[in-house]
PyMOL Python script that loads the backbone (N, CA, C, O; Angstrom):
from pymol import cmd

cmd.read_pdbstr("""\
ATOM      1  N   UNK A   1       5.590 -41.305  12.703  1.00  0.00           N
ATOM      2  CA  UNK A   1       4.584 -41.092  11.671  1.00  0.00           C
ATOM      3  C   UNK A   1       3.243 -40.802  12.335  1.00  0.00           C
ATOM      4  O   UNK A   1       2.805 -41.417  13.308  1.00  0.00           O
ATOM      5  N   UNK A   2       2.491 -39.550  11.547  1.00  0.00           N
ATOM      6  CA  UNK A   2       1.180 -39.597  12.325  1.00  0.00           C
ATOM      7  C   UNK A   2       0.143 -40.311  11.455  1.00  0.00           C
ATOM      8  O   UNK A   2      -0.002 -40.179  10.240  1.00  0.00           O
ATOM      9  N   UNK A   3      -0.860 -41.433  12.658  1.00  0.00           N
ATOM     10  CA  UNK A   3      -1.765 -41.855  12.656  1.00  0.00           C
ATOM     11  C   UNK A   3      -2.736 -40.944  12.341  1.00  0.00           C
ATOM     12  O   UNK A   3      -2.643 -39.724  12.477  1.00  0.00           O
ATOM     13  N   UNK A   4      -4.281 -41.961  11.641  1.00  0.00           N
ATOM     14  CA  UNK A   4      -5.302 -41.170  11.677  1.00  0.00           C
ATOM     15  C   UNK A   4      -5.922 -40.609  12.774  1.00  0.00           C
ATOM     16  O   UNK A   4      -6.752 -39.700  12.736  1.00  0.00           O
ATOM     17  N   UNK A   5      -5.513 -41.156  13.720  1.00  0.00           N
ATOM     18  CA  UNK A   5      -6.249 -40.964  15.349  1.00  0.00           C
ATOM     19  C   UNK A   5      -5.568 -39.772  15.544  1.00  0.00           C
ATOM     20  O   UNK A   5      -6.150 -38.741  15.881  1.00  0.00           O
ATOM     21  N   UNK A   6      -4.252 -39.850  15.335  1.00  0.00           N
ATOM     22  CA  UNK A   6      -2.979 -38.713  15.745  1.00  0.00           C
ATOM     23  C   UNK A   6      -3.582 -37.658  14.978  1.00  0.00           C
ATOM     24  O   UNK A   6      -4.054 -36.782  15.703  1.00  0.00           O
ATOM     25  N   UNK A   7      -3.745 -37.418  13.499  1.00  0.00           N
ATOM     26  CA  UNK A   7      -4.492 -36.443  12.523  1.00  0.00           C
ATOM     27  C   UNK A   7      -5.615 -35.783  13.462  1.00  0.00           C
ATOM     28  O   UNK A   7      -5.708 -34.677  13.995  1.00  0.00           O
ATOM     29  N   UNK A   8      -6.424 -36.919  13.441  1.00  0.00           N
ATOM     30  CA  UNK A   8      -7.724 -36.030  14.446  1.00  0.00           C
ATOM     31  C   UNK A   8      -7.469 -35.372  15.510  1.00  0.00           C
ATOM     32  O   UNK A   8      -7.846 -34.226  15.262  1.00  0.00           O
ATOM     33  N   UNK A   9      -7.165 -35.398  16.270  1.00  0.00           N
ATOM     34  CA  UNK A   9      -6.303 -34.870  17.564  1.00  0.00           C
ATOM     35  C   UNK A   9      -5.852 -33.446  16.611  1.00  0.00           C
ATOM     36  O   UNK A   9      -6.325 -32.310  16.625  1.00  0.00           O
ATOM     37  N   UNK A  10      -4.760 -34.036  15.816  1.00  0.00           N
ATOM     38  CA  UNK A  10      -3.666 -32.178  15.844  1.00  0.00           C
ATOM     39  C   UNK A  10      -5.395 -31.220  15.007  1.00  0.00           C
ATOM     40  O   UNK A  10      -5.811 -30.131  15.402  1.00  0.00           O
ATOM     41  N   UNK A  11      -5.776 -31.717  14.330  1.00  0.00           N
ATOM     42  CA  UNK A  11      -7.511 -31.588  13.713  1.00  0.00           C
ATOM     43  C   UNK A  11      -7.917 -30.727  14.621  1.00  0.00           C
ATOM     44  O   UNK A  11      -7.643 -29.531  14.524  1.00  0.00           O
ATOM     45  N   UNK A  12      -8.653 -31.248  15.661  1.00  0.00           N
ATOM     46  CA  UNK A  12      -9.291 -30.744  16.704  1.00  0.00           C
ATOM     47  C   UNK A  12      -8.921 -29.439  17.395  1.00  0.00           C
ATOM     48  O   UNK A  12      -9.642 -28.470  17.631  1.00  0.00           O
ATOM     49  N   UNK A  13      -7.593 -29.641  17.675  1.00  0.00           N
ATOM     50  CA  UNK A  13      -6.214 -28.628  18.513  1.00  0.00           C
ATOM     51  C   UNK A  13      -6.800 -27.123  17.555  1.00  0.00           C
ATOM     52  O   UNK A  13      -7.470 -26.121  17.804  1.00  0.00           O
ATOM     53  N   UNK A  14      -6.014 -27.765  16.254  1.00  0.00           N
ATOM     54  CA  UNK A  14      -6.177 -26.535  15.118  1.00  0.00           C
ATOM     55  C   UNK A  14      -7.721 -25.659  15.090  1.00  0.00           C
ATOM     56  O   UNK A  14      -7.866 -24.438  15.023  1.00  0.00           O
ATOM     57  N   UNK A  15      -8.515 -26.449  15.146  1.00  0.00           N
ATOM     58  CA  UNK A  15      -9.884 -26.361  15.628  1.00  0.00           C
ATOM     59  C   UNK A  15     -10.035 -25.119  16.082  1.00  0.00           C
ATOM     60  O   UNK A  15     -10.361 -24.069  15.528  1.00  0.00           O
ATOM     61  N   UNK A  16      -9.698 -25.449  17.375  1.00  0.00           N
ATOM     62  CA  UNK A  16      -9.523 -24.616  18.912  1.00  0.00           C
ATOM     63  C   UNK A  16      -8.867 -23.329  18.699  1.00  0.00           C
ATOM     64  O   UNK A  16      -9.262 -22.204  19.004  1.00  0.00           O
ATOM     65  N   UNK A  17      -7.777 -23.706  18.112  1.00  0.00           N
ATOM     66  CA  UNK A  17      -7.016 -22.651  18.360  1.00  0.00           C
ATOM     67  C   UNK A  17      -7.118 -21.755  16.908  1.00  0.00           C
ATOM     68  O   UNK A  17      -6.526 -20.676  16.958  1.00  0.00           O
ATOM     69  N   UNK A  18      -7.780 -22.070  15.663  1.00  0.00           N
ATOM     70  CA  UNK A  18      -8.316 -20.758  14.348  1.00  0.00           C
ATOM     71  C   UNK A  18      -9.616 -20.480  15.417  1.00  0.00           C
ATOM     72  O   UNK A  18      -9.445 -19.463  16.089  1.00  0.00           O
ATOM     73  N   UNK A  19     -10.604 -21.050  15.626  1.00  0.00           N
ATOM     74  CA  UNK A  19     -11.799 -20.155  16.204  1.00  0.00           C
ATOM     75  C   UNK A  19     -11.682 -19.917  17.994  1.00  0.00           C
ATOM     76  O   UNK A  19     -12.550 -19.902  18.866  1.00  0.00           O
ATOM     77  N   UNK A  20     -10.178 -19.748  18.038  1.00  0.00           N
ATOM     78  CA  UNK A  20      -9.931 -19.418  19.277  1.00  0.00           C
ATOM     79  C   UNK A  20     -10.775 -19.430  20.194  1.00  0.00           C
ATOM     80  O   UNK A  20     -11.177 -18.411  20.756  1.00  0.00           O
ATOM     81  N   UNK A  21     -11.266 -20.976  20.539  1.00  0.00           N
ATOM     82  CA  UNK A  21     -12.252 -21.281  21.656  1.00  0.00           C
ATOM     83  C   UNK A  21     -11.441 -22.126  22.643  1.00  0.00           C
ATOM     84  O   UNK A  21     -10.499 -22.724  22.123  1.00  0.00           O
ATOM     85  N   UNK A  22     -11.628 -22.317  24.091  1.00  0.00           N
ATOM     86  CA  UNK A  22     -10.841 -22.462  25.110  1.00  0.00           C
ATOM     87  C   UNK A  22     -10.485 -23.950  25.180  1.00  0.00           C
ATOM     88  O   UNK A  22     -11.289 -24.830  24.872  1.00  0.00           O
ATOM     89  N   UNK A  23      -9.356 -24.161  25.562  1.00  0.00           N
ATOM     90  CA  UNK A  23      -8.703 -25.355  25.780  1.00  0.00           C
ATOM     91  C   UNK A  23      -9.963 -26.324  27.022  1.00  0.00           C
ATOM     92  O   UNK A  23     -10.362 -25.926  28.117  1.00  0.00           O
ATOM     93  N   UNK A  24     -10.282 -27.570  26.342  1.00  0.00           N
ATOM     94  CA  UNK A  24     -10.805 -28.513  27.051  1.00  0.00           C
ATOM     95  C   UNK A  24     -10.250 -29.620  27.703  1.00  0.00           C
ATOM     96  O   UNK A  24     -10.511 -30.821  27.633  1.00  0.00           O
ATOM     97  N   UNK A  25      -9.108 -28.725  28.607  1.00  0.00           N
ATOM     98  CA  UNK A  25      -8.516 -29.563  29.923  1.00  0.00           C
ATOM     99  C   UNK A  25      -8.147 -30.679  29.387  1.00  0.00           C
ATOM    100  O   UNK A  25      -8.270 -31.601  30.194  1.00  0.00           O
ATOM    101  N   UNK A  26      -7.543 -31.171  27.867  1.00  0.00           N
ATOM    102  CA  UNK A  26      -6.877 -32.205  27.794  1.00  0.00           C
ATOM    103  C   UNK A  26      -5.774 -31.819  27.183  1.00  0.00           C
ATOM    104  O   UNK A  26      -5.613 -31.523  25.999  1.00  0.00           O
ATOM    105  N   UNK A  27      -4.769 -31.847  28.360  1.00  0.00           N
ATOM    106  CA  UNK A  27      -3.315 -30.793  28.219  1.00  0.00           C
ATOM    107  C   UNK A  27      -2.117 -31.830  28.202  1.00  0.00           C
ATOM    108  O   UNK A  27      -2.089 -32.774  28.991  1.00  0.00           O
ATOM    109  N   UNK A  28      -1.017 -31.576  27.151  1.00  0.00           N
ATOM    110  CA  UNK A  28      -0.032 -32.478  27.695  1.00  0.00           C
ATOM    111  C   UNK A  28       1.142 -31.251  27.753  1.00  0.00           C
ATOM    112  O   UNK A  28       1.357 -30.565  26.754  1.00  0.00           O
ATOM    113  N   UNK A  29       1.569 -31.132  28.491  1.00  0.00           N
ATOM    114  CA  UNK A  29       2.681 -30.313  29.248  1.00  0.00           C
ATOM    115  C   UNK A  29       4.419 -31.055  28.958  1.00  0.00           C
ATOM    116  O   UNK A  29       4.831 -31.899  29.754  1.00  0.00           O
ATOM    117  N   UNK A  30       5.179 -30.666  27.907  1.00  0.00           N
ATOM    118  CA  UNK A  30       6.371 -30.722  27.750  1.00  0.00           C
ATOM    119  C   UNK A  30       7.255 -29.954  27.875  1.00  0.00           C
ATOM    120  O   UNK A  30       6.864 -28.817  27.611  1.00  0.00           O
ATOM    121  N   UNK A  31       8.982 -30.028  28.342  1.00  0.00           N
ATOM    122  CA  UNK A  31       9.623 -28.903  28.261  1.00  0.00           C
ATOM    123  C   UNK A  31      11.011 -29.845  27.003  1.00  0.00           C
ATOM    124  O   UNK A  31      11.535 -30.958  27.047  1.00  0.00           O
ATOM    125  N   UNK A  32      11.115 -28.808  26.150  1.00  0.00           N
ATOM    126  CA  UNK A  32      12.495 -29.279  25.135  1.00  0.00           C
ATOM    127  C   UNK A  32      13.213 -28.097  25.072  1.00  0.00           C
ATOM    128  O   UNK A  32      12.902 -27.099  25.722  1.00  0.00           O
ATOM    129  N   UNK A  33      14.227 -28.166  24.264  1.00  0.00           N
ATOM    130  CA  UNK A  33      15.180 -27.452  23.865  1.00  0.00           C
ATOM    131  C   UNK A  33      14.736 -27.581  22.198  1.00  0.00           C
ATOM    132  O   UNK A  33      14.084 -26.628  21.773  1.00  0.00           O
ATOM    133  N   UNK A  34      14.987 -28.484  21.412  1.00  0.00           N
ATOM    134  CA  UNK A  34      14.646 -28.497  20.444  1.00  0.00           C
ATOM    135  C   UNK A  34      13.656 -29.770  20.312  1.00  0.00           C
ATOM    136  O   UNK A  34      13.649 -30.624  21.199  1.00  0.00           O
ATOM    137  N   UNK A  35      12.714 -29.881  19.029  1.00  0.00           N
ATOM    138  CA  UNK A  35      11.570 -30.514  18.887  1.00  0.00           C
ATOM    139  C   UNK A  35      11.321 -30.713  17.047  1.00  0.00           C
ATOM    140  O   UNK A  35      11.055 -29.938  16.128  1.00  0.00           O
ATOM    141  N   UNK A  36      11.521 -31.866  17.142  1.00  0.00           N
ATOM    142  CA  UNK A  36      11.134 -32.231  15.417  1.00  0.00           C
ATOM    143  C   UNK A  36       9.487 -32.869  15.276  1.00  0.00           C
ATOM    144  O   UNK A  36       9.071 -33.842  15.905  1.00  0.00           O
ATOM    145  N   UNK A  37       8.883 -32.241  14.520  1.00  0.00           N
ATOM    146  CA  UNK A  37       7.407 -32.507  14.369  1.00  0.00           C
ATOM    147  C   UNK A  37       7.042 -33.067  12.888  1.00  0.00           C
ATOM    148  O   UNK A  37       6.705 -32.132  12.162  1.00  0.00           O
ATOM    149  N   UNK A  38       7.015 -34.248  12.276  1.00  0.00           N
ATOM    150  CA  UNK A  38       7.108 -35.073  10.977  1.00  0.00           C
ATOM    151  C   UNK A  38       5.895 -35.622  10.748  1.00  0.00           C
ATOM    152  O   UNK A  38       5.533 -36.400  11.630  1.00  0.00           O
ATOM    153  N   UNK A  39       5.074 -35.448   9.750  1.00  0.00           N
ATOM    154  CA  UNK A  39       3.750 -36.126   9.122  1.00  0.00           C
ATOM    155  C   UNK A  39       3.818 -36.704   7.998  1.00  0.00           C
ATOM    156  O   UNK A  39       4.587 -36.433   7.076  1.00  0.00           O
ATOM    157  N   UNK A  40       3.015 -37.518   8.042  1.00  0.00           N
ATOM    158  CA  UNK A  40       3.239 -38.347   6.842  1.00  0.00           C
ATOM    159  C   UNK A  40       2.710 -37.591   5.714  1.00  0.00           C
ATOM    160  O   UNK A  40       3.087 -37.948   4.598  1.00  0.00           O
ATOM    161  N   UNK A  41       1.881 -36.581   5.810  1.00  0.00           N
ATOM    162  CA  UNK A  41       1.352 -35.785   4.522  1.00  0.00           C
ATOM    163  C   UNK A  41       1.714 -34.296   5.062  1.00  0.00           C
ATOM    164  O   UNK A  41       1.684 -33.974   6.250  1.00  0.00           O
ATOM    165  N   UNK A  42       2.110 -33.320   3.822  1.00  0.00           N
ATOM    166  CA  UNK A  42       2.306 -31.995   4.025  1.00  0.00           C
ATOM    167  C   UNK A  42       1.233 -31.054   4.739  1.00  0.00           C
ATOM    168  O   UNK A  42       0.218 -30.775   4.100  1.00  0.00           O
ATOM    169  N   UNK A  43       1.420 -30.498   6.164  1.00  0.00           N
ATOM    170  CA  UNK A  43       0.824 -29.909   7.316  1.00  0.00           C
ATOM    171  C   UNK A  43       0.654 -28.203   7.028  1.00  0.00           C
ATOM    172  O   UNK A  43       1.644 -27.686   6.508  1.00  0.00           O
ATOM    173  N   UNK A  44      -0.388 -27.394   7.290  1.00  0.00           N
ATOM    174  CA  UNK A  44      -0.040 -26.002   7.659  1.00  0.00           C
ATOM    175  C   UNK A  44       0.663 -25.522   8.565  1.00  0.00           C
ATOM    176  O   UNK A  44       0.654 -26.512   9.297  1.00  0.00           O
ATOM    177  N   UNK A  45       1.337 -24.705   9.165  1.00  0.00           N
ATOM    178  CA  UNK A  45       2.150 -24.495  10.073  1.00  0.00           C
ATOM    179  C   UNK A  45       2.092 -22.759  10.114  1.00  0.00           C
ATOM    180  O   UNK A  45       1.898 -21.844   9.314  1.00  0.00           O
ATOM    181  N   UNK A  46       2.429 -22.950  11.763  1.00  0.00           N
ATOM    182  CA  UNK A  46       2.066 -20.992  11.773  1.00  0.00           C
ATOM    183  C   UNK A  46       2.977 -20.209  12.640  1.00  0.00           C
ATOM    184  O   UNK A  46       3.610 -20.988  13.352  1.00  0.00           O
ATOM    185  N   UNK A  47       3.230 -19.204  12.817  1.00  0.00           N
ATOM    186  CA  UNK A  47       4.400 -18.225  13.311  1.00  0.00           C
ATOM    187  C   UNK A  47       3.779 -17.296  13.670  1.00  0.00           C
ATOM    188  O   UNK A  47       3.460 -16.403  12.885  1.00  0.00           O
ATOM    189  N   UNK A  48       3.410 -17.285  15.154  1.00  0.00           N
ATOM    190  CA  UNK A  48       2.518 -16.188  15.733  1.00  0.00           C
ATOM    191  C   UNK A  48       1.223 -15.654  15.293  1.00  0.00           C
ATOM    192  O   UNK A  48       0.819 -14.542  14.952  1.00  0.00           O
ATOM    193  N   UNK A  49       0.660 -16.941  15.428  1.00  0.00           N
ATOM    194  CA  UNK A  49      -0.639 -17.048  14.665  1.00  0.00           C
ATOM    195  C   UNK A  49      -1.131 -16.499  13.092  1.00  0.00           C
ATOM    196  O   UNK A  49      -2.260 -16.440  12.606  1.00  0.00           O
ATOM    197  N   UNK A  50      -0.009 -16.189  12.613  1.00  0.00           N
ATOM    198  CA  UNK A  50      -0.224 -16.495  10.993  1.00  0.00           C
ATOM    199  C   UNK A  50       0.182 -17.374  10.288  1.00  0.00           C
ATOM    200  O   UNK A  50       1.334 -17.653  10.620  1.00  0.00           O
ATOM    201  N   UNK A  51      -0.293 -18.182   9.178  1.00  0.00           N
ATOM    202  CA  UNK A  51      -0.154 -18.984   8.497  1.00  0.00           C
ATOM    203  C   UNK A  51       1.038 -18.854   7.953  1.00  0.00           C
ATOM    204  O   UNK A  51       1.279 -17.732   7.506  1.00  0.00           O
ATOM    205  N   UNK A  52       2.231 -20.022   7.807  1.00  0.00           N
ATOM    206  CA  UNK A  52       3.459 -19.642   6.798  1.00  0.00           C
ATOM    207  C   UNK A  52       3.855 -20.513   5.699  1.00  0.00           C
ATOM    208  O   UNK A  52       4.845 -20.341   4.988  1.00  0.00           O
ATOM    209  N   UNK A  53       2.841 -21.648   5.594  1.00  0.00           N
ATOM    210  CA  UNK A  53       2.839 -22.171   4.586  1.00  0.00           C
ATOM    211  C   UNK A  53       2.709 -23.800   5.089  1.00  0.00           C
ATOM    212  O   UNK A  53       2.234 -24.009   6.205  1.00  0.00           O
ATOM    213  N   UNK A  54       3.111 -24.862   4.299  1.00  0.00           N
ATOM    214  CA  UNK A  54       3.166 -26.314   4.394  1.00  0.00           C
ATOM    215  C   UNK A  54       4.177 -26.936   4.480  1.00  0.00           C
ATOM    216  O   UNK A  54       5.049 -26.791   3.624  1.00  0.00           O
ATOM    217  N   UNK A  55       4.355 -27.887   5.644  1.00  0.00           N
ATOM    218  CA  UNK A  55       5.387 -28.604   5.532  1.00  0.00           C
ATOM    219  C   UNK A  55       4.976 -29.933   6.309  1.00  0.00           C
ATOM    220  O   UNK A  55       4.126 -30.042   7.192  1.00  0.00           O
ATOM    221  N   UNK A  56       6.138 -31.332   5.522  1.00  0.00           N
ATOM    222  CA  UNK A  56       6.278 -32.614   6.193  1.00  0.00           C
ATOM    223  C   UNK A  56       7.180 -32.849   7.663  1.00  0.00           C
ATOM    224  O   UNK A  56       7.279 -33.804   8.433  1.00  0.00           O
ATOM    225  N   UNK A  57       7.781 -31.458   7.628  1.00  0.00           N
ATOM    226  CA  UNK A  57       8.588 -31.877   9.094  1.00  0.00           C
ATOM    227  C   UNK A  57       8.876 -29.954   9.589  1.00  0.00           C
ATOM    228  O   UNK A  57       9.063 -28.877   9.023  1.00  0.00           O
ATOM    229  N   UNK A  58       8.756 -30.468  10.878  1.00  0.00           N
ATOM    230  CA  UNK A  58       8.620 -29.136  11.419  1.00  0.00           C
ATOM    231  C   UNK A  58       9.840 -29.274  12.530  1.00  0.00           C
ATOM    232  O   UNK A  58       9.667 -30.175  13.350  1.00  0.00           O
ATOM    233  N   UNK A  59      11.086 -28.472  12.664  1.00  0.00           N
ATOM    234  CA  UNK A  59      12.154 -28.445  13.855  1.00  0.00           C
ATOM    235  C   UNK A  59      11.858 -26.856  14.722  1.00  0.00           C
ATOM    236  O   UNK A  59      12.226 -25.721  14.419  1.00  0.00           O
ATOM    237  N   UNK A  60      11.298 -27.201  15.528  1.00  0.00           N
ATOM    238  CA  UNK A  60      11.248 -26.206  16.860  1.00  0.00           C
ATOM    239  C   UNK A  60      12.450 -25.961  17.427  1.00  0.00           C
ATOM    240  O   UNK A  60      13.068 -27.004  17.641  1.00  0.00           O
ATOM    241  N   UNK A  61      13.268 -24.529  17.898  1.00  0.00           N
ATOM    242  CA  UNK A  61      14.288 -24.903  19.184  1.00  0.00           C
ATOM    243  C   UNK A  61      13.788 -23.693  19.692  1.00  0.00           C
ATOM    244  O   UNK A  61      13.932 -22.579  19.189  1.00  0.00           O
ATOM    245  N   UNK A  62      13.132 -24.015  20.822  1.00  0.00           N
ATOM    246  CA  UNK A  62      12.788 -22.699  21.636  1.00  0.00           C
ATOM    247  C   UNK A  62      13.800 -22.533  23.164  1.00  0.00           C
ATOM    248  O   UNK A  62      14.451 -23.348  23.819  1.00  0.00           O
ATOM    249  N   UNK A  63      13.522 -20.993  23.309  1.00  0.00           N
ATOM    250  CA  UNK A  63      14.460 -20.676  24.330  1.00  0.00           C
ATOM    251  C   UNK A  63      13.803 -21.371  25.299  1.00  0.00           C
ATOM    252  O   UNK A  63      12.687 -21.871  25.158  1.00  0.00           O
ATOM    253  N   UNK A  64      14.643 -21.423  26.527  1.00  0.00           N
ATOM    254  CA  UNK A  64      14.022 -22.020  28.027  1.00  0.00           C
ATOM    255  C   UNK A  64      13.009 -21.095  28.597  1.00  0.00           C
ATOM    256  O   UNK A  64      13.574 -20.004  28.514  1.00  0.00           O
ATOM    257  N   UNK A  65      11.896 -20.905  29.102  1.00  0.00           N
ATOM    258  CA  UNK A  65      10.395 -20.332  29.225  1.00  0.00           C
ATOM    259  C   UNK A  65       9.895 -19.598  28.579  1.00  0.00           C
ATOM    260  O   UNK A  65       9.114 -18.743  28.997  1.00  0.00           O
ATOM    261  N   UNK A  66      10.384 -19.829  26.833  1.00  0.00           N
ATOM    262  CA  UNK A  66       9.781 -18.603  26.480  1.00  0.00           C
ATOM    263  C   UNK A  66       8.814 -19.353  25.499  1.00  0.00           C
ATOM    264  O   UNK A  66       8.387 -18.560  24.660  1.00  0.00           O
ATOM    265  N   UNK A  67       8.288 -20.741  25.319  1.00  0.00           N
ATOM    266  CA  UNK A  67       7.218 -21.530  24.497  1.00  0.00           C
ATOM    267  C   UNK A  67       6.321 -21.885  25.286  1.00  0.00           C
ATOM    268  O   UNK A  67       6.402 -22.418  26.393  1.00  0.00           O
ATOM    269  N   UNK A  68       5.140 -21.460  24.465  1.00  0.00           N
ATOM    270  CA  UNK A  68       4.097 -22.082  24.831  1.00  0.00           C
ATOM    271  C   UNK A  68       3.659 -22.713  24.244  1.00  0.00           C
ATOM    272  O   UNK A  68       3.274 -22.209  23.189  1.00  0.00           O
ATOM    273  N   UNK A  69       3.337 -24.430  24.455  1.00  0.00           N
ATOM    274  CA  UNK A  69       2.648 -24.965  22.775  1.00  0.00           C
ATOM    275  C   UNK A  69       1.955 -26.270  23.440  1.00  0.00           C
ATOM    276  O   UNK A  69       2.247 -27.246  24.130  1.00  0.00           O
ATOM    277  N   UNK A  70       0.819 -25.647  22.774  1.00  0.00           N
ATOM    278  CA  UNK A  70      -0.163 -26.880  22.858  1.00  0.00           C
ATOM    279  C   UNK A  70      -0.598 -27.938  22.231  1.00  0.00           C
ATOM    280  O   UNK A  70      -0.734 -27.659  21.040  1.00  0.00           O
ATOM    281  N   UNK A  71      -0.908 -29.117  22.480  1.00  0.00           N
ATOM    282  CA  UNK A  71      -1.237 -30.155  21.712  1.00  0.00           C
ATOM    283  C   UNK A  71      -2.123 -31.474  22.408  1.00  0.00           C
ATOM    284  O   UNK A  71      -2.269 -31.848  23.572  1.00  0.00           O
ATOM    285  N   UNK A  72      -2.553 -31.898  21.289  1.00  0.00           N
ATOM    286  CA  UNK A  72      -3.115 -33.157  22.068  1.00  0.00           C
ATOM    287  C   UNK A  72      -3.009 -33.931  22.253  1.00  0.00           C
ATOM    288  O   UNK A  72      -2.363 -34.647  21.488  1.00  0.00           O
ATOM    289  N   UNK A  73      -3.733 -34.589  23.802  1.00  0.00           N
ATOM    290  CA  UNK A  73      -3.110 -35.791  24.247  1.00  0.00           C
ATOM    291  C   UNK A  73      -2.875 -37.267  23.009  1.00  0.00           C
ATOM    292  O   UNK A  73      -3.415 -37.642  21.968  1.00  0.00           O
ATOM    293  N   UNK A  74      -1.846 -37.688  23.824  1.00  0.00           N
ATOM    294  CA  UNK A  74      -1.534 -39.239  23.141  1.00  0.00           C
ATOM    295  C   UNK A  74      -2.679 -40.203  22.710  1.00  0.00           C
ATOM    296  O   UNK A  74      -3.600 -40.531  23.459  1.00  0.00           O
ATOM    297  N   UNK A  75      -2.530 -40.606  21.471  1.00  0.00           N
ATOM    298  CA  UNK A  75      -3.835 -41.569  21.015  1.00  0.00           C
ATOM    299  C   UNK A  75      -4.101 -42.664  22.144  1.00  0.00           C
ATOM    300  O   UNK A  75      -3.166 -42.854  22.921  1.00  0.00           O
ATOM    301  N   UNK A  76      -5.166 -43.342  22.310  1.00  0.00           N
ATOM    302  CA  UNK A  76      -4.964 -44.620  23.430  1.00  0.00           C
ATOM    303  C   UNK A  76      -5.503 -45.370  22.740  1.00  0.00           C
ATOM    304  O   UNK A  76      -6.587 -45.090  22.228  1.00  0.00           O
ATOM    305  N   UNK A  77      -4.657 -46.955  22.472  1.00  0.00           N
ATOM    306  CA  UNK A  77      -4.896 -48.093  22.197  1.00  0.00           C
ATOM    307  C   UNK A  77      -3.799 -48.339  21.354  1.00  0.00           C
ATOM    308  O   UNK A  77      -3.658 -49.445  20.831  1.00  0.00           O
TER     309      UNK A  77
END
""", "prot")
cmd.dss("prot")
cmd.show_as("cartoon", "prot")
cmd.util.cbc("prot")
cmd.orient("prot")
């Protein structure tokens, strides 16, 4: 479940990446095969940088080097 701390964070990310201003070196670097992404409230979500609508759970399966995806670091405390 995402936290409010967790909210602010994906917040911020989204931020960054609609007024496409540069990543501030707080990177977390994962590799999956597949990836389930679940919020407690309905999220925007996008497909090559266009908008495709809202959802509570998001399943990624990307090929092996072909994702790039950014996000922000882990809440602390």
């Amino acid at each position: 479940m995402l936290t409010a701390r967790g909210l602010a964070g994906w917040t911020r990310l989204a931020a960054r990446v609609l007024l496409r201003r540069p990543a501030d070196g707080q990177m977390t670097t994962l590799q999956f095969r597949n990836l389930t992404v679940t919020a407690d409230r309905e999220q925007p979500w996008e497909l090559d940088g266009e908008v495709m609508g809202g959802t509570r759970r998001l399943m990624v399966t990307a090929q092996p080097g072909r994702l790039l995806l950014r996000v922000p670091p882990p809440a602390e405390g």
